[in-house]
VMD Tcl script that draws the C-alpha trace (Angstrom):
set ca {
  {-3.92 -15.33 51.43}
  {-3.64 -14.59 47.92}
  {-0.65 -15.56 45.85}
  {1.92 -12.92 44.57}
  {2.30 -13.65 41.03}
  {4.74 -11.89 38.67}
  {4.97 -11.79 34.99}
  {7.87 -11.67 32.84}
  {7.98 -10.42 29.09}
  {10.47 -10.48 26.16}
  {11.56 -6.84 25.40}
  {12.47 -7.91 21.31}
  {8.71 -9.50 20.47}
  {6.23 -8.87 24.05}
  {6.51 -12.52 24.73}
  {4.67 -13.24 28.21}
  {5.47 -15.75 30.49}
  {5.14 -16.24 34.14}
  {8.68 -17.11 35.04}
  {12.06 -15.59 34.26}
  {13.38 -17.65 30.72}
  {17.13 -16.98 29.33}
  {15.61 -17.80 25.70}
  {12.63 -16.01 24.28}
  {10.36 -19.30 22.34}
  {8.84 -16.99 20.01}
  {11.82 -14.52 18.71}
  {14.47 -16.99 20.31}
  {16.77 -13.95 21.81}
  {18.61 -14.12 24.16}
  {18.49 -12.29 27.82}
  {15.41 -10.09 26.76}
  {13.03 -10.88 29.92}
  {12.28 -8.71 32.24}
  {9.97 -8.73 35.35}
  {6.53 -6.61 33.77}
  {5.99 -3.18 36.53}
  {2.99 -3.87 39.67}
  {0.17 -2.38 38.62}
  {-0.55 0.65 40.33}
  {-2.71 0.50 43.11}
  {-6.05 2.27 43.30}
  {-9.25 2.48 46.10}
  {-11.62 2.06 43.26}
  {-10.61 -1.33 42.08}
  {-10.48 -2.91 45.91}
  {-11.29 -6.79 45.66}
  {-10.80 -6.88 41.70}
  {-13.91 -5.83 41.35}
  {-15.13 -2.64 39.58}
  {-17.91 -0.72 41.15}
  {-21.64 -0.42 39.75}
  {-21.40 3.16 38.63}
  {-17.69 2.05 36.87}
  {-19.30 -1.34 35.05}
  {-20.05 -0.05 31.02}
  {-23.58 -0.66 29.90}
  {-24.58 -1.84 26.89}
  {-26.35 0.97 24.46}
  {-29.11 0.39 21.63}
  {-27.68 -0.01 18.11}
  {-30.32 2.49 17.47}
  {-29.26 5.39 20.15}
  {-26.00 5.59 19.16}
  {-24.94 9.28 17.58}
  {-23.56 9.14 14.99}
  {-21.51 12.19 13.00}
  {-19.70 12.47 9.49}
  {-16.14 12.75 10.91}
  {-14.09 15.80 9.82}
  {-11.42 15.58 7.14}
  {-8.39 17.17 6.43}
  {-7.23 17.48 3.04}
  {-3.80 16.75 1.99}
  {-3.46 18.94 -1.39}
  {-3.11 16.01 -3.13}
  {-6.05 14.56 -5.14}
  {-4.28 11.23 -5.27}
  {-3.94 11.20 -1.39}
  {-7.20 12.21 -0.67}
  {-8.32 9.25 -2.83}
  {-5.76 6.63 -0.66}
  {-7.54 7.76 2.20}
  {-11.59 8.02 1.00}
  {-11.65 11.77 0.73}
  {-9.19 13.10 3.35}
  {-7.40 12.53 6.81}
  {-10.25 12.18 9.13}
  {-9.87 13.89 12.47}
  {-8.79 11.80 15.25}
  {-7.65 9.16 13.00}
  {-4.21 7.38 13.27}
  {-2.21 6.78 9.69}
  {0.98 4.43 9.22}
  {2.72 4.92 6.49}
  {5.06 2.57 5.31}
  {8.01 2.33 2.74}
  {11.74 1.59 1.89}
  {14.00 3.89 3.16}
  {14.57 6.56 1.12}
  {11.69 6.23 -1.28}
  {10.06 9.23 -0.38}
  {8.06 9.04 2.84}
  {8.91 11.86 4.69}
  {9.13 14.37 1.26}
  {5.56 13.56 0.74}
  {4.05 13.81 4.60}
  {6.03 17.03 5.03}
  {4.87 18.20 1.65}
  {1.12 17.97 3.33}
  {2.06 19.00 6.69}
  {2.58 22.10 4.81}
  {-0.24 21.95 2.45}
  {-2.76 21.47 5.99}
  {-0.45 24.26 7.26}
  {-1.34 26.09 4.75}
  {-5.43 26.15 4.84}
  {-5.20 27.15 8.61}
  {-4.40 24.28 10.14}
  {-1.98 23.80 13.05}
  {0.49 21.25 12.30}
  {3.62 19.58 14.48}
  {6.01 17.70 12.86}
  {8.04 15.61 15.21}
  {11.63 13.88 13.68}
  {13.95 11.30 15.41}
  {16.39 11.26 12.99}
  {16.87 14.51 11.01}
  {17.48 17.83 12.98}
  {16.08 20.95 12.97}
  {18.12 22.58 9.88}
  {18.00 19.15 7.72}
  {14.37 19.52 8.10}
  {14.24 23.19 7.10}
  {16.62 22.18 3.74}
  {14.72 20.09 2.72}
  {11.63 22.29 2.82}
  {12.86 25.00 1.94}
  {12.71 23.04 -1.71}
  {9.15 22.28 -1.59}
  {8.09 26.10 -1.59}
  {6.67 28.88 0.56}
  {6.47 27.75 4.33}
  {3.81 28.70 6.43}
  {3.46 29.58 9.74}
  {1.39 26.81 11.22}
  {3.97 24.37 10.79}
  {6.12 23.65 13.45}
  {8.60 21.48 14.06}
  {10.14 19.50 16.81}
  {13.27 17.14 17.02}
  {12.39 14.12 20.05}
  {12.05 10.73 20.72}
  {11.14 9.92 24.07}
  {7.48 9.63 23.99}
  {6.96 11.72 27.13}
  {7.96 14.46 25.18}
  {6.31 14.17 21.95}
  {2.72 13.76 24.37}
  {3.55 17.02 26.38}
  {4.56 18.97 23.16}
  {1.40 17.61 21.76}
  {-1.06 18.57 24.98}
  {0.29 22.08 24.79}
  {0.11 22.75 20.75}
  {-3.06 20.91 20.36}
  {-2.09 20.20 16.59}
  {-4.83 19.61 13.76}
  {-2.59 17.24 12.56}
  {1.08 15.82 13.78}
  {3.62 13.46 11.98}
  {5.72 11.14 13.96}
  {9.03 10.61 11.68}
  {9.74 7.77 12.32}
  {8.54 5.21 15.10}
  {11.37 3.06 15.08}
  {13.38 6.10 17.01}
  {10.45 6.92 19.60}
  {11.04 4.99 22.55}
  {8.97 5.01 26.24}
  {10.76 5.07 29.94}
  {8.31 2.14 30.95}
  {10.05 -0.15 27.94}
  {13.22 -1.38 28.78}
  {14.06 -2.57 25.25}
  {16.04 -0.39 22.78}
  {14.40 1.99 20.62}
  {12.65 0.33 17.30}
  {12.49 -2.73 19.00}
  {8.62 -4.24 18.93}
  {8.16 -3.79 22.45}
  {8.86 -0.65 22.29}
  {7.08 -0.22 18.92}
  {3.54 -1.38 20.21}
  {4.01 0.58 23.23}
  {4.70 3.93 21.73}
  {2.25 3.53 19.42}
  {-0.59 2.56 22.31}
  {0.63 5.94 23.55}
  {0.09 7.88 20.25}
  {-3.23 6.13 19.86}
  {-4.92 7.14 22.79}
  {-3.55 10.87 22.81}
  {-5.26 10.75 18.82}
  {-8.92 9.64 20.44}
  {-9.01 11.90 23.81}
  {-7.03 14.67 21.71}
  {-9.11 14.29 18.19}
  {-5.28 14.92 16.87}
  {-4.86 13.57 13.12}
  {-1.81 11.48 13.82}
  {0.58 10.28 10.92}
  {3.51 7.53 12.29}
  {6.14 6.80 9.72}
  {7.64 3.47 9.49}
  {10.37 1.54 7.76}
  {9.99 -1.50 6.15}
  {12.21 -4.66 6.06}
  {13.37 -6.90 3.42}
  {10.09 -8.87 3.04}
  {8.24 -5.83 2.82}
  {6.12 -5.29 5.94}
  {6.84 -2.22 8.19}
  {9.87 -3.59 11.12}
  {8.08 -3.85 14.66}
  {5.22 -6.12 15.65}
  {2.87 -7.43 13.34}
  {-0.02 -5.87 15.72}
  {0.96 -2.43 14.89}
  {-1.04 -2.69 11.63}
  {-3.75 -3.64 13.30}
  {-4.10 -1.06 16.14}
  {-3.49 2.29 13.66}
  {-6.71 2.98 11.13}
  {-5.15 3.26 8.15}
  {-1.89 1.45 6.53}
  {-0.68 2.83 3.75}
  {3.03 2.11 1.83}
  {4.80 4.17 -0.87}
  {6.22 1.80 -3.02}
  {8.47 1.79 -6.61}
  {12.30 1.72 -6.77}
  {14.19 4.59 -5.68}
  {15.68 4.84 -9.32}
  {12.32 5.43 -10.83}
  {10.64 8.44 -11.51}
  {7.06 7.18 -10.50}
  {5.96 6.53 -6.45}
  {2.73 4.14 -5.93}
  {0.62 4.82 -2.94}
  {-1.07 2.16 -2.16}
  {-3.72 2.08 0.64}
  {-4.13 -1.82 2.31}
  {-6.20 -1.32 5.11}
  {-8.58 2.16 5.40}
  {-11.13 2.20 8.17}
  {-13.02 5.30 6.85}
  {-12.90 4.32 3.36}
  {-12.50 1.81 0.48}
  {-8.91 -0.37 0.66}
  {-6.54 -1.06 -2.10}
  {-6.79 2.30 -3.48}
  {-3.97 3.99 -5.10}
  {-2.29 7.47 -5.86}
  {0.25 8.03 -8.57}
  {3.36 10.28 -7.71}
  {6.18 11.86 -9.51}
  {9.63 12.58 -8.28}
  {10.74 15.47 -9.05}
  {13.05 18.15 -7.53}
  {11.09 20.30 -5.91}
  {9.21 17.05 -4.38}
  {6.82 14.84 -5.18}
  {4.10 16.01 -7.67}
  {0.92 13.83 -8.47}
  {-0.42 11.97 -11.30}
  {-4.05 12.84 -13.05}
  {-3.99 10.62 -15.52}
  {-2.10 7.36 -14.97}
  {-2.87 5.64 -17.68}
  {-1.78 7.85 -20.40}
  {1.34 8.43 -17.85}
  {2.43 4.43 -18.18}
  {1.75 4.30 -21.84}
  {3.99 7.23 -22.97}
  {6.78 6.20 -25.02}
  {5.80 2.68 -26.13}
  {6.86 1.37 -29.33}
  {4.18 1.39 -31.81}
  {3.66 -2.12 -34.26}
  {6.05 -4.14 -31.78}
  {5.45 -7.62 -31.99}
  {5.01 -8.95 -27.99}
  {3.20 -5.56 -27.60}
  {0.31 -5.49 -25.56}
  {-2.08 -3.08 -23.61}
  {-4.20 -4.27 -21.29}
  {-6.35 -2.53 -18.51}
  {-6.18 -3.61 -14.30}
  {-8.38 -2.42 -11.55}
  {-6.24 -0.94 -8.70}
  {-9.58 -0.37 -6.32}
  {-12.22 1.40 -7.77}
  {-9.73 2.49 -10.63}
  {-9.02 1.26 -14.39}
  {-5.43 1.74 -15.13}
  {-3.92 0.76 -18.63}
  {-0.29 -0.60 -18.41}
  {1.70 -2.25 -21.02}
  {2.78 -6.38 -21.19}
  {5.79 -6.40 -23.42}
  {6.78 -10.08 -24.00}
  {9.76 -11.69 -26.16}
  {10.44 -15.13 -26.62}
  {13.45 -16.64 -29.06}
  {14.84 -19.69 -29.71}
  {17.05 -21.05 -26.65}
  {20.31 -22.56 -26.41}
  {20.67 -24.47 -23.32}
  {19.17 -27.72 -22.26}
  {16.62 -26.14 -20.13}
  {15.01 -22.61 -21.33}
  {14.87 -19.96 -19.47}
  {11.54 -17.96 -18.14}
  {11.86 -14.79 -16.89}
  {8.69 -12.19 -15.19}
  {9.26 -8.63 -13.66}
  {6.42 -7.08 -12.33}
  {4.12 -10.19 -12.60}
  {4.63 -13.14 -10.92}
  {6.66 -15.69 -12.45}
  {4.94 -18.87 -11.36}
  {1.52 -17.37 -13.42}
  {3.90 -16.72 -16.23}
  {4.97 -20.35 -16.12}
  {1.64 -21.79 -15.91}
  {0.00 -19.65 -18.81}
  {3.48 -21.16 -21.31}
  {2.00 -24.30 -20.12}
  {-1.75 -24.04 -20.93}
  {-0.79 -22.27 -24.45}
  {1.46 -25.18 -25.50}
  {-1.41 -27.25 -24.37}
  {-3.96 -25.95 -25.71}
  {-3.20 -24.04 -28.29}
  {-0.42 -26.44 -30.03}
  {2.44 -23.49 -29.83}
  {5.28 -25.41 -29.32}
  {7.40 -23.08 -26.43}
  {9.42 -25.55 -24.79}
  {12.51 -24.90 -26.78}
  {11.92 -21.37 -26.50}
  {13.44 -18.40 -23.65}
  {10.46 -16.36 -22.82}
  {10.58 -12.67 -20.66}
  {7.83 -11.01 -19.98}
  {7.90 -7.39 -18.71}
  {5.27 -4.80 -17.24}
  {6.35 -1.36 -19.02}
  {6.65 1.10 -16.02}
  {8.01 -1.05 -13.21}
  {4.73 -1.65 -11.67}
  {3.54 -4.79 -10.27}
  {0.54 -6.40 -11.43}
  {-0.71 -9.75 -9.81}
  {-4.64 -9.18 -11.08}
  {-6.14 -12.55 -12.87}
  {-7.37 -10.25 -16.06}
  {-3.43 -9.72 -16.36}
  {-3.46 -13.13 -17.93}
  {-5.17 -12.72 -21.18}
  {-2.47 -10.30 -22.04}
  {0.13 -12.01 -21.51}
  {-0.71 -14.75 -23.28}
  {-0.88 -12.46 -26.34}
  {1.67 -10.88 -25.74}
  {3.83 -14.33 -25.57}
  {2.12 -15.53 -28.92}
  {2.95 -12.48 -30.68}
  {6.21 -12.45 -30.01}
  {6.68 -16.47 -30.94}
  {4.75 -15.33 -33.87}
  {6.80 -12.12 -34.45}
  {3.14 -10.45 -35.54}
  {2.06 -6.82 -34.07}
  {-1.49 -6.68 -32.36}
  {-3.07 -3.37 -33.64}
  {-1.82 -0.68 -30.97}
  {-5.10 0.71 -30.37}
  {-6.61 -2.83 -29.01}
  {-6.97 -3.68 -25.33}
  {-7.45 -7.05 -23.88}
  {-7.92 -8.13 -20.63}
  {-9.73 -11.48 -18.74}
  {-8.43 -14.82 -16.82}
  {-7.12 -17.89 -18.45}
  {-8.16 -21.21 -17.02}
  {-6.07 -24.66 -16.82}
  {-8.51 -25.71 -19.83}
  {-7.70 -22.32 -21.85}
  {-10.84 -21.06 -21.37}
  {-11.04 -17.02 -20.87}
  {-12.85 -15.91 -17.99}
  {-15.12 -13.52 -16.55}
  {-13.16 -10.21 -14.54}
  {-14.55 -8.08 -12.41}
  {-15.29 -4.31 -13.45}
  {-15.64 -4.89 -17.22}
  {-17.79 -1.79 -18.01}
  {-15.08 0.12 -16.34}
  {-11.96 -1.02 -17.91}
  {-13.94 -0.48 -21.13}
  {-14.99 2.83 -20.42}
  {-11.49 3.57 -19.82}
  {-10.41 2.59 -22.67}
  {-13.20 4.49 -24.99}
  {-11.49 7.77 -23.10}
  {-7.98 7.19 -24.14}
  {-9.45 6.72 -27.90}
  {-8.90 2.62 -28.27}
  {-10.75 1.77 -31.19}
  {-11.25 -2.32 -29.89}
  {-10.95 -4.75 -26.61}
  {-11.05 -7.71 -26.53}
  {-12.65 -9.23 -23.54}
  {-13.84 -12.93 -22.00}
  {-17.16 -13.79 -24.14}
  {-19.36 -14.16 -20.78}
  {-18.80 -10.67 -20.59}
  {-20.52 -9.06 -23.53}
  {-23.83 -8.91 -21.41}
  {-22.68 -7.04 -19.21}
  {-20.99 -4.49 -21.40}
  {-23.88 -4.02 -23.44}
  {-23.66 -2.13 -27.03}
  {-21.18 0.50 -27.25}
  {-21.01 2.81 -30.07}
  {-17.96 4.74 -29.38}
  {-16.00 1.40 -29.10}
  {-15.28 -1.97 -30.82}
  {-16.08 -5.00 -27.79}
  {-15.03 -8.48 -29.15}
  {-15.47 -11.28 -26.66}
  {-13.56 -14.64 -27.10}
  {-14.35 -17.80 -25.50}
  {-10.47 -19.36 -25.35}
  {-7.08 -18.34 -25.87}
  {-7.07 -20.44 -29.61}
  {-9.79 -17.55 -30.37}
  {-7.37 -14.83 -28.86}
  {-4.45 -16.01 -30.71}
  {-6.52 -16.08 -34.31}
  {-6.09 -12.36 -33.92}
  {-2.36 -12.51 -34.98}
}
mol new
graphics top color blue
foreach p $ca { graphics top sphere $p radius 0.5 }
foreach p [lrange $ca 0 end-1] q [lrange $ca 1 end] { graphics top cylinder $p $q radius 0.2 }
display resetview
């Protein structure tokens, strides 16, 4: 006779276990176990065994079918970039973000773009209601018909709204308020997280429904629910920048259907959010001109160049210990490059307060960062101006060497557009560039070379 086995799991993280524990191990709540449902019985699956005509067969690499999938565009040329030309059909999207940076502004503001080209779009909220919703668009222009809207959260719901509609696209706002009957955890909590979103999942493959789920983040920065939920959706991507900025980021960090670490540059304004062309010349307006501790510098964010601005300053300190201070960079690299320059170079910085900035509020953890900075730090120690139409860029070693980046010819080429007359890039890199007419290339081999420039 076989044994009756049951199986209990945590209702905070989806902790399994086969007997009934009054601590979770892994989240260490308590009282969350519960016995998991019997499995429903069915003729087909008699002795555990599937059937011949049931059993999957293996298919030829080379007879598989194969399609371009179907996008939707967003009516935002940043957004279609994020996501590698479009929302693909069938696709599932999290997007992720601090609340109230902007999340649901900019999905509704494409629910009614899609709306807009014909498309039939259902936007489904758990925590505004019907006439917050319509407020709030009613700012961001002319609504259009094919947008319709529904207040839920029980899952059952959102499915059978879904089945009957059969949306081009639909927006779940947000997933920590959808909850499922078969989950008896509260709403937001990861059990019920992963299982809402299993449910959204399939109906977006049987259904070929473009599905966007919105999700909150928490203090460390990840979206609150299971850690699995980024890795069952297709795409992640999270709006980031401080709510008291003018400027969103949207950064793409995973992207089946295209390239990953992407990003689209976004406005707030009051009529919503309104994109970016040109972010470069956007995070260089209104920088001081012959500033000593001034210095441009140009980071690949995917595929694109983006110039930004390392301001530096550095004076004399008065306590014991001097103090080092980094926004926007990290502050452990910014440490470490005070150390190779008083190393190498003989600038004597240990009596000295040092903060180093990135103009715009962005953050910028990219190795070519670190030629900059070290400029920038010398020419404010110095209290000498770099030319303000120079750009430098490339990695600093332990040994002060300056090394190779990746996507030279492109940073350069970005420069050349926005009229810099100079860069100044890692020597091992002048092959690669090649003669350029249009632009001054200077390689250097160490940061002593770099600093000569002052």
């Amino acid at each position: 006779m076989a044994k009756n086995t049951k199986l209990y799991f945590c209702g905070e993280c989806g902790y399994e276990s086969s007997k009934w524990l009054g601590q979770c191990p892994a989240c260490k709540q308590w009282n969350t176990f519960t016995e998991a449902p019997a499995p429903a019985k069915n003729d087909k699956f008699k002795a555990g065994k599937k059937s011949v005509t049931d059993r999957p067969t293996p298919v030829s690499v080379r007879d598989i079918q194969t399609e371009d999938a179907g996008r939707i565009s967003t009516g935002f040329e940043e957004f279609d970039r994020v996501l590698g030309g479009g929302i693909v059909t069938g696709s599932l999207t999290l997007v992720g973000g601090d609340p109230g940076i902007g999340k649901s502004t900019l999905i509704l503001q494409v629910c009614i773009n899609a709306a807009k080209t014909g498309k039939n779009v259902l936007y489904i909220s758990g925590e505004e209601s019907l006439r917050q919703i319509k407020l709030r668009a009613d700012r961001l222009g002319e609504l259009p018909e094919g947008l319709k809207i529904l207040c839920a959260t029980d899952i059952d719901d959102i499915t059978a709204a879904a089945e009957d509609i059969k949306p081009d696209l639909m927006v779940i706002d947000s997933i920590q308020t959808v909850y499922s009957n078969e989950s008896d955890s509260a709403p937001g909590s990861p059990g019920q997280v992963r299982e809402s979103t299993m449910r959204l999942l399939r109906l977006s493959k049987e259904s070929s429904i473009s599905v966007f789920i919105i999700g909150h983040v928490t203090k460390e920065g990840v979206v609150a629910g299971p850690r699995m939920l980024e890795h069952m959706v297709d795409t992640v991507i999270y709006l980031e920048g401080e709510r008291n900025a003018a400027y969103r980021i949207l950064r793409g960090v995973k992207n089946r259907f295209g390239a990953t670490n992407e990003i689209g540059v976004f406005e707030m304004c009051a009529s919503g959010m309104q994109e970016v062309q040109n972010p470069s010349a956007y995070m260089l307006s209104g920088r001081a001109i012959n500033a000593s501790g001034s210095v441009i510098t140009c980071l690949m964010e995917g595929t694109r160049p983006i110039m930004m601005e390392i301001q530096a300053l550095v004076t004399s300190s008065d306590f014991g210990i001097p103090r080092r201070t980094a926004s926007g960079t990290d502050y452990n690299r910014v440490n470490l490059l005070m150390a190779v320059m008083e190393k190498r170079s003989g600038l004597r910085l240990s009596g000295h307060d040092a903060y180093v900035n990135v103009a715009g509020g962005m953050k910028a953890t990219e190795p070519a960062l670190d030629l900059a900075i070290v400029m920038a730090i010398a020419g404010s120690f110095k209290n000498k101006e770099l030319p303000p139409d120079v750009v430098c860029f490339g990695e600093v070693g332990l040994s002060g060497e300056v090394r190779a980046v990746t996507g030279v010819k492109e940073r350069v080429n970005e420069a050349a557009k926005l009229s810099f007359s100079e860069c100044i890039v890692p020597k091992v890199c002048l092959d690669r560039i090649g003669k350029r007419d249009d632009i001054k290339v200077t390689g250097v081999a160490d940061i002593r070379e770099a600093i000569d420039f002052f």
